[in-house]
N, C-alpha and C positions, 0 to 999 in steps of 0.2 A: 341432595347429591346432584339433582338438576342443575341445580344452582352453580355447583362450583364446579362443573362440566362445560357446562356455558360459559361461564369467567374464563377459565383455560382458555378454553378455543379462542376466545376472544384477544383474550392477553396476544396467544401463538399468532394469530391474526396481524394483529398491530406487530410484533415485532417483522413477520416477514414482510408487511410492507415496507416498512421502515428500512429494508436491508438494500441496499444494492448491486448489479453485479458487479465483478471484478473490471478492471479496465483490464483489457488485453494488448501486447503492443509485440514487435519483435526487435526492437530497440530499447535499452531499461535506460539509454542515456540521452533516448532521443523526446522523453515526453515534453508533449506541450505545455503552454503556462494555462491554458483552460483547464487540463487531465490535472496538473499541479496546484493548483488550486482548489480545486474540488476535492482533493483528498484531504482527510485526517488521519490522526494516529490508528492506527489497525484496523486503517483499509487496506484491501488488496490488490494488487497491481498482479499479472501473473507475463510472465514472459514467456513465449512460445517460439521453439527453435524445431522446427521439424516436426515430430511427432513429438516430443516434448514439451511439457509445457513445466515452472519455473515457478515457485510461490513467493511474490518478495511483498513482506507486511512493510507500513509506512511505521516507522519507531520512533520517529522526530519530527515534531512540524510546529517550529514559531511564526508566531503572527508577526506582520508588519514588515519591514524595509530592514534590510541588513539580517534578517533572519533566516531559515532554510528548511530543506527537510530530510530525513533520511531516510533510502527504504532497506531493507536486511533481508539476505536471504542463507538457510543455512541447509545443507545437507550434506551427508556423510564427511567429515571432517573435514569442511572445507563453509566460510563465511564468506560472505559479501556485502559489505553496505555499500549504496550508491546514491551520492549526494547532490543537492541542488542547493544554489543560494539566491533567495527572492535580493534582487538589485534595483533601484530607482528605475531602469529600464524596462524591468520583468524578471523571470527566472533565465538563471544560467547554469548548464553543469558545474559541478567545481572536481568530483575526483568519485571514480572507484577504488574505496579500501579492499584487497581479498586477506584471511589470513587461513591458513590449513590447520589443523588441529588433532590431536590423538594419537595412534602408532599407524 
């Protein structure tokens, strides 16, 4: 039972290193091409307005040129994705989608 007490820990161990924090910003359309880069699909990015803060996961991210990413946020019937598109330049905004949903 030692045995697989110590594996756990260990396993728990290795995953929260491997974890990182969130980027925080209070602009979701103003991230840099360093912060965009650095992210993958379901990392977190959180946007803070005030005492609020904003959960938008990353849901889209091709590799390479011509490609882009999206991040989505959803709460009480109401969506947001907001996208970027990597360009022979670097990244550029390209659009916030919002759509409402429910009664």
């Amino acid at each position: 039972m030692k045995d697989i007490v110590y594996w756990l820990k260990q396993i728990y161990f290795a995953i929260m290193a491997s974890k990182k924090a969130p980027i925080e910003v209070t602009d979701i359309t103003a991230l840099t091409g360093d912060q965009l880069d650095a992210l993958k699909p379901g990392d977190v990015v959180v946007k803070v307005t005030g005492a609020q803060k904003h959960t938008y996961i990353v849901s889209y991210k091709g590799d390479g040129t011509d490609q882009g990413i999206c991040l989505s946020y959803n709460a009480c019937g109401y969506g947001e994705t907001v996208s970027y598109d990597r360009t022979e330049s670097g990244w550029a905004y390209n659009s916030t989608d919002i759509k409402t949903y429910g009664e």
